[in-house]
N, C-alpha and C positions, 0 to 999 in steps of 0.2 A: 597429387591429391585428387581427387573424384569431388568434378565439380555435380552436386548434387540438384543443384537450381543454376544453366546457366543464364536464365532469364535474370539471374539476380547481376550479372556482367555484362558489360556493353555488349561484347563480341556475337553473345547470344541470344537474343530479346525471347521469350515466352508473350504467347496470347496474354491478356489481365488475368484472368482464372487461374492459368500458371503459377501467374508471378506473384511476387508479395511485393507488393508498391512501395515507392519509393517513402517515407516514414510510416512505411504499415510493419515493418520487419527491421528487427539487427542483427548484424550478419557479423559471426566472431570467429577471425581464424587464427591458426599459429602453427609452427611446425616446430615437432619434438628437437628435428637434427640439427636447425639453427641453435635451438636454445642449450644442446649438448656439445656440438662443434668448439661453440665460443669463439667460432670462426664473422667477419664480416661477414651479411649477405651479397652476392655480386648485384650488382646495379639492374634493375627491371628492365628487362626490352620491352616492358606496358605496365599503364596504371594497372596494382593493385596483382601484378608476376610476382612480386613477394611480399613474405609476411612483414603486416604493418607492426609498429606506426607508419605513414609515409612521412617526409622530412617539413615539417611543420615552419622550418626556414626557408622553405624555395616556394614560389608562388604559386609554379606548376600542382602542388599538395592541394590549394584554395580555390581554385578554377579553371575552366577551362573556355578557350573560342573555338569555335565548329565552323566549318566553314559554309554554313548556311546562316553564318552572322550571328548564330545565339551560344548560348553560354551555359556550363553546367559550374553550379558551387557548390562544393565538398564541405559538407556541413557535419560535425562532429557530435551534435547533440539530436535527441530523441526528440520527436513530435509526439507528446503526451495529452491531445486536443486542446492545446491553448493556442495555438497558430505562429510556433517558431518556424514550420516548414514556410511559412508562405512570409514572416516578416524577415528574416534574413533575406532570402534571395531580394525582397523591397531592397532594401539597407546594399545588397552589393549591385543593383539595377539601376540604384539613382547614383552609385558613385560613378558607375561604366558608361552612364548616358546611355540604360537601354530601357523598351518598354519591357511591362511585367511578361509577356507572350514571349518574350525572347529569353529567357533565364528559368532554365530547371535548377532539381537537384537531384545529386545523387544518392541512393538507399546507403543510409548508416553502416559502413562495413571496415574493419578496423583494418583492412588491407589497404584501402579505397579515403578513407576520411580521416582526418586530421582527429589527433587528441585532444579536445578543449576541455577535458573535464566530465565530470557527471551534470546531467542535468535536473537541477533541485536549485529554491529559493531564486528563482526569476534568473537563471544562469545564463540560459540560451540569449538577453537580449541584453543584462548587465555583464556580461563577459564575453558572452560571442559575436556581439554587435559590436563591437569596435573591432574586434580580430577582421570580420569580412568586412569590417567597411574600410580600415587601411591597407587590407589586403585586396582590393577591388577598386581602390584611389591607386596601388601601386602599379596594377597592372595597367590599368586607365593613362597613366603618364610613361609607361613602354610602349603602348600603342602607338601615343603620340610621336611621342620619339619617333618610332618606326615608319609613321606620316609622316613626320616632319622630313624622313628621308625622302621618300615617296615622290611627296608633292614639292620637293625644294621650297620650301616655306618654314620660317622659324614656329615653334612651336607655340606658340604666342598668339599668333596669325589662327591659329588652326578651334575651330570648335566640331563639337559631337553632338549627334542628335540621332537615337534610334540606333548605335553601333557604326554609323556612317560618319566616320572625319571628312569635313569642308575647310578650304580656305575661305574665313571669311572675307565677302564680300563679292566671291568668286566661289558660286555652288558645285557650279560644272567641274571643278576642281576638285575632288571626294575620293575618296577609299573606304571601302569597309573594314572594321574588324577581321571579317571572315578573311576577306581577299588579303591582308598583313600577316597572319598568325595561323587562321583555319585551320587545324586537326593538328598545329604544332606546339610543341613544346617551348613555353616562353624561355627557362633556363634561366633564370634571375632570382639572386635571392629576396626574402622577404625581410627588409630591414626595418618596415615601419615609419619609413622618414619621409613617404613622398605624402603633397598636403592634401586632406581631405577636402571636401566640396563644402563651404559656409554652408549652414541651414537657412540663412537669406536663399538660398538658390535653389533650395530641395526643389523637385516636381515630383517626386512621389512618395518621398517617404512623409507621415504628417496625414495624408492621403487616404481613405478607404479604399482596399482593395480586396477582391472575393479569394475567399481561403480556398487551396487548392484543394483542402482535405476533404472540408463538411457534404458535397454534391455527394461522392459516391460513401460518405459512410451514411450519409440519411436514406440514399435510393439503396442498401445491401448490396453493394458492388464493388466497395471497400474489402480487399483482400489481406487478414490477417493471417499470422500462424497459425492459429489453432484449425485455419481452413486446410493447410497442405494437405496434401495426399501426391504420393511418390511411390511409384511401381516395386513392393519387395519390404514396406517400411513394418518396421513393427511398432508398438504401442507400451509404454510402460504408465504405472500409477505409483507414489512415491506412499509406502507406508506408515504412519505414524500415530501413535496413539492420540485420541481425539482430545482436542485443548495445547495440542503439542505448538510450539511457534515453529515456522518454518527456519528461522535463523537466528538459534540459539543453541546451544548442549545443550540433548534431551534426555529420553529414559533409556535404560540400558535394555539390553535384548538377554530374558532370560531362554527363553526355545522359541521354537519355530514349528508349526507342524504343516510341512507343507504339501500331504496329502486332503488338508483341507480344501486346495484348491484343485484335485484331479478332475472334476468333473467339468474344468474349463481346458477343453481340447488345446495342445500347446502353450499353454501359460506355466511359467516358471519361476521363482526364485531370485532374485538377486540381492545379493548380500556385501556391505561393505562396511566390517566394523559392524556400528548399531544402529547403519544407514539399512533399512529394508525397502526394497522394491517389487514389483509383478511386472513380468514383462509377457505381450502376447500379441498374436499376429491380427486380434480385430481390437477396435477400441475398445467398444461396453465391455467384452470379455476381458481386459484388464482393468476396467472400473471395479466390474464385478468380484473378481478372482480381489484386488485389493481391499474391498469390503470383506471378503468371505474369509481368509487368511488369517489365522489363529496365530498370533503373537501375543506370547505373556509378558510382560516386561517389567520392571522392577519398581517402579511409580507408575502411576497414571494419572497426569496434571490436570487439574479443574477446571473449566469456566468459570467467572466469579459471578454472573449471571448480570442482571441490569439493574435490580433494586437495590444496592448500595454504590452504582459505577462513579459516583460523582466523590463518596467520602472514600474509596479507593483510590480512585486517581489524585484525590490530595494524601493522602498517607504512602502512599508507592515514594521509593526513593527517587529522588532526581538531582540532576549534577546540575546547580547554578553556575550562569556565567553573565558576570557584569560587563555588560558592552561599555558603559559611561559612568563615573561616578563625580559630581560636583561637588561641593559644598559637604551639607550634613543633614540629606532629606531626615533622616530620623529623628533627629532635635527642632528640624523646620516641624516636623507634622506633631510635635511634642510642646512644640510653644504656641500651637496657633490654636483662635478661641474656637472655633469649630472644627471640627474633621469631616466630612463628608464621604462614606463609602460605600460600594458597591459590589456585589457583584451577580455576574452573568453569564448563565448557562445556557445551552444548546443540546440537540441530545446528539449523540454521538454520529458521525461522521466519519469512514476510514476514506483516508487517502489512497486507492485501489480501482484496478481494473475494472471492468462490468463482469468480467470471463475471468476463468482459472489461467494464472501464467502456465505456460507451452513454450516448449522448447524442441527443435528439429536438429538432430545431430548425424554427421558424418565424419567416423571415427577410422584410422586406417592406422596401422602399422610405426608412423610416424609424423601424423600430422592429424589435427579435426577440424572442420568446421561447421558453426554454429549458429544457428539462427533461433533469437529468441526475442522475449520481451524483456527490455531493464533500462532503466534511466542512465544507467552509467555502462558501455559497453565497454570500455576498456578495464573497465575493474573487474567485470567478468570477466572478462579475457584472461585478465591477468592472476 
């Protein structure tokens, strides 16, 4: 596979301008010949040598000790500016006994990070936060173990502060993290059973701590996709009639005339079914070329505009779903001498990007990968 960005891989760092930061990008790969073989994949000789998932039962998937004493957490969920990148790694720093300076994470890539799901309805800290935090309590109580070899001290004996095990009582007596494990492979499954730290004893989670994101997207130093630029890349624009939703059956394709668009030097055509695209070797010239691009199509769906949005959205059909039912609210609000009701409107709000989503692709012969925007990268994936 053509690694396209290896700044997005340990092995290979990029300058920041390069790179797309660690929750600025999701990086989605797979290979055709795994999925055709139906063959096992052989075992990585590195994080992230083969196509993911990685094995979401061994610790090694959840984190990692460097041997300069800090730690990377394989975080499976999108940083959508609510500060999941910066409250996980909290939640696995107070179970490791490390400061926050000691604990990265790694960029969203489905080679590389663990499947926890899509991220939506507060996912990353009611479903991910317990994943890293038992999974960062297990590895905390291997260390020790591996201290407690170390130092000939029952485990018991032994406390952490900052990544460095002490015998208490006896300082001089200490090992680090780094110097037990550093750049190695724990090899232990993740079973979930070693005990978590009381929140009597938290030190930092609970805690204010500065998001690692907000500095570089307020100073525009924050590097997203839509920034790449890659020696050779071309640019496509996705066609569709105006009013079209992006993910639903749309209108069919009655022709196409696509000498409408010759007067943009290299811009082409692509066609899938009644999926239309422009493809072309500058940006604007595929903005362009996909405005200018003469397709008839068999409907053309409407706006409903703003002056009736509110008696729409109540007449639009919707699929109820009762979370709880007690009693008989509809005989309670039937018997009782008042009703009091309400209600309240807002004007409309979409839940969306600032920027048009952007997607970065490298496609070969039997394998792609992808780097894009989406709350749930494995369901892209997949």
């Amino acid at each position: 596979m053509t690694n396209i960005l290896p700044g997005l891989f340990p092995d290979a760092p990029l300058p920041r301008r390069e790179f797309l930061k660690a929750g600025g990008a999701l990086v989605i790969g797979f290979s055709l010949a795994d999925a055709v073989s139906g063959q096992d994949r052989p075992a990585a000789t590195g994080r992230g040598a083969a196509a993911g998932p990685p094995d979401a039962t061994r610790i090694d998937t959840w984190l990692a000790i460097h041997d300069d004493n800090t730690a990377t957490v394989y975080i499976g969920f999108s940083e959508l500016g609510q500060g999941a990148s910066t409250a996980l790694p909290q939640i696995a720093a107070e179970e490791l006994d490390l400061d926050m300076s000691q604990v990265k994470t790694a960029g969203l890539d489905t080679n590389i990070t663990p499947n926890q799901g899509g991220t939506f309805s507060s996912a990353a800290i009611a479903r991910g936060g317990p994943q890293i935090r038992t999974a960062a309590a297990e590895a905390r109580l291997a260390l020790l173990q591996l201290a407690s070899k170390k130092l000939e001290t029952p485990v018991e004996r032994l406390t952490v502060s900052k990544g460095v095990v002490s015998v208490v009582g006896s300082p001089n007596r200490a090992v680090s993290y780094g110097d037990l494990v550093g750049g190695k492979l724990f090899n232990i499954p993740f079973t979930g059973s070693a005990p978590v730290k009381p929140a009597a004893d938290y030190k930092l989670v609970g805690t204010t701590v500065l998001r690692k994101d907000i500095p570089d997207k307020v100073s525009g130093k924050y590097v997203y996709v839509q920034h790449v630029r890659l020696p050779g890349m071309t640019h496509a624009r996705v066609v569709r009639p105006r009013g079209q939703s992006a993910y639903s059956a749309g209108a069919k394709v009655l022709s196409i005339d696509e000498t409408s668009i010759r007067d943009f030097a290299g811009a082409r055509v692509v066609r899938r079914g009644d999926f239309i695209a422009v493809v072309a070797d500058k940006e604007w010239d595929a903005v362009r070329a996909a405005q200018e691009l003469k397709v008839i199509w068999d409907t053309t769906p409407t706006l409903p505009g703003n002056g009736g949005l509110y008696e729409q959205m109540r007449s639009a059909g919707t699929q109820d779903r009762v979370v709880l039912e007690r009693g008989d609210p509809a005989g309670a609000l039937a018997r009782a001498a008042h009703v009091v009701s309400q209600t309240c409107r807002c004007p409309y709000q979409a839940h969306a990007p600032f920027g048009p989503n952007c997607a970065l692709a490298d496609v070969t012969a039997d394998s792609a990968r992808v780097i894009c925007s989406t709350q749930d990268v494995y369901g892209t994936r997949n």
